[in-house]
C-alpha positions as CSV (number, residue, x, y, z in Angstrom):
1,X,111.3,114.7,62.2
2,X,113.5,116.0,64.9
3,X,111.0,117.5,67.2
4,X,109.5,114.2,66.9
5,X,111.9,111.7,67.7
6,X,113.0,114.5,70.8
7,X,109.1,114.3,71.7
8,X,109.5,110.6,71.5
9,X,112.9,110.3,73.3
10,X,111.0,112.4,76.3
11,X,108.0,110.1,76.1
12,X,110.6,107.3,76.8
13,X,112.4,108.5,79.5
14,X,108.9,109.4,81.3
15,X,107.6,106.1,80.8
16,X,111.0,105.0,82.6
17,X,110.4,107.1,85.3
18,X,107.0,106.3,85.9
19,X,107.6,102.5,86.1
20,X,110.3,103.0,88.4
21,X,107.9,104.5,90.5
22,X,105.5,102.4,90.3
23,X,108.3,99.8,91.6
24,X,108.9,101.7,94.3
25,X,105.3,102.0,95.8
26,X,105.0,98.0,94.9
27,X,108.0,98.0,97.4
28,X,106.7,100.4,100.0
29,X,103.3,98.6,100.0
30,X,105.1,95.2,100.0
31,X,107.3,96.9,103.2
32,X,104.5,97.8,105.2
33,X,102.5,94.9,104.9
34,X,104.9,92.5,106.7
35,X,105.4,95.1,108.7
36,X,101.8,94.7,109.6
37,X,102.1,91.3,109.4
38,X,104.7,90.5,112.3
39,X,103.3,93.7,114.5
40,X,99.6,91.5,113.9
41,X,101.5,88.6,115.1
42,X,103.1,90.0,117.9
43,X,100.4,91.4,119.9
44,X,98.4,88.3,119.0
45,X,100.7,86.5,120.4
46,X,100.7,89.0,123.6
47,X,104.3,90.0,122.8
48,X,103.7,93.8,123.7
49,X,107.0,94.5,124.5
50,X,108.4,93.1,121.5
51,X,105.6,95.0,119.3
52,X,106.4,98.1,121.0
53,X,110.4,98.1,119.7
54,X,109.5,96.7,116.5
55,X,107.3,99.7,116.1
56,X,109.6,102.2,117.6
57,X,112.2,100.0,114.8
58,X,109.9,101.0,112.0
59,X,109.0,104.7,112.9
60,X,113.0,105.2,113.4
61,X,113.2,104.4,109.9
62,X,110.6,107.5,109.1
63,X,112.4,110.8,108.0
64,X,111.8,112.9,111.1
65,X,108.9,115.0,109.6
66,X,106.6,111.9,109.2
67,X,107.4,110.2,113.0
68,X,105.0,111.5,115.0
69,X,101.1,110.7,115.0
């Protein structure tokens, strides 16, 4: 009965973790999208200049391993 309910109590706290996750990436994708978005508009809109910072903004952002292409 114990190991169960300490194999249940683990199960829990996994199932936690994993839907905080999956929060997390909802969040990242949601991020990224408008960042898409407004970088979409603003070389639509022939805004280059303005693109070009909000990008450099964004990539600032990155942890340094993940900044360059």
């Amino acid at each position: 009965m114990i190991q169960q309910m300490s194999f249940l109590q683990k199960q829990l706290e996994y199932t936690k973790d994993m839907e905080q996750e999956y929060r997390s990436v909802r969040k990242w994708n949601h991020d990224m999208e408008n960042h898409l978005f407004s970088l979409n508009y603003l070389i639509r809109a022939k805004k280059y200049h303005e693109a070009d910072a909000y990008l450099k903004t964004i990539l600032s952002e990155l942890p340094p391993e993940k900044r360059t292409l």
